[in-house]
C-alpha positions in Angstrom: 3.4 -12.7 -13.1 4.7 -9.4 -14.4 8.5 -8.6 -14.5 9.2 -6.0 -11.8 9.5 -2.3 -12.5 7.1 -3.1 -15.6 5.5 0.3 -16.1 3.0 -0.6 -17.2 1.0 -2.3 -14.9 2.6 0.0 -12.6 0.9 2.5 -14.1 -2.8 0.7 -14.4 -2.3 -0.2 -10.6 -1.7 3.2 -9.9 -4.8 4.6 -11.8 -7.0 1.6 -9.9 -6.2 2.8 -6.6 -7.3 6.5 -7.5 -10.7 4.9 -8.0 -11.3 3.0 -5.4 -9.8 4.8 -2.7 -9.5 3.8 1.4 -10.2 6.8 4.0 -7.4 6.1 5.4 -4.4 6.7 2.8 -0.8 7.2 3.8 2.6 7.0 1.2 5.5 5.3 1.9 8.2 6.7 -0.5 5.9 5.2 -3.8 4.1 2.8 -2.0 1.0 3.3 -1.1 -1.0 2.0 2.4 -4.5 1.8 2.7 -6.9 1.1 5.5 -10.5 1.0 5.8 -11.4 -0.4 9.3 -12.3 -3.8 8.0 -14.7 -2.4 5.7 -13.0 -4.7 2.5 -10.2 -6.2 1.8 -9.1 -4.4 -1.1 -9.0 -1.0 1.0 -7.2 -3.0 3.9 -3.6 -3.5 1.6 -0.6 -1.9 0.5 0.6 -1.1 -3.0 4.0 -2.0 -3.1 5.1 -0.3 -6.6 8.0 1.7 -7.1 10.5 2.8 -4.3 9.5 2.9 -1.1 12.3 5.1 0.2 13.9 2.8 2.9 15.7 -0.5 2.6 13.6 -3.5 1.9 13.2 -5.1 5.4 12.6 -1.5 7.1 9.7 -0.7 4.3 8.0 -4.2 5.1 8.6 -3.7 9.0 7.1 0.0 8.3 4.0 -1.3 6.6 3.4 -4.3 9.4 3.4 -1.2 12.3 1.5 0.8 9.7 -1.5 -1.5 9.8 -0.5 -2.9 13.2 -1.8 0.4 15.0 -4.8 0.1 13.2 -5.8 -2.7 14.6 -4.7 -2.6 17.7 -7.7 -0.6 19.2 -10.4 -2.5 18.3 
């Protein structure tokens, strides 16, 4: 596993999710949450690199609403 804050695979993570992109795309700080309405896995996750603005346990509880009211409808 990479060392954290390695830049770069941060970087070559960053550049993969420009190319294969959700529709539904919203930024946490530098994290990144995707959703595609079940359409694949890969669009349905979260890219958890750099700072995501807020403290650890509130950027994780953030991200579980996040996807939580996505799913919630259907």
């Amino acid at each position: 596993m990479p060392e954290p804050g390695n830049r770069r695979v941060t970087d070559l993570e960053r550049a993969a999710a420009l190319h294969w992109q959700a529709p539904d795309i919203q930024p946490l700080g530098d994290w990144l949450l995707r959703a595609a309405a079940g359409f694949t896995g890969r669009a349905n996750s979260a890219l958890p690199v750099g700072d995501p603005g807020l403290p650890l346990p509130d950027a994780v509880a953030a991200v579980e609403d996040w996807y939580r009211r996505r799913t919630c409808g259907r």
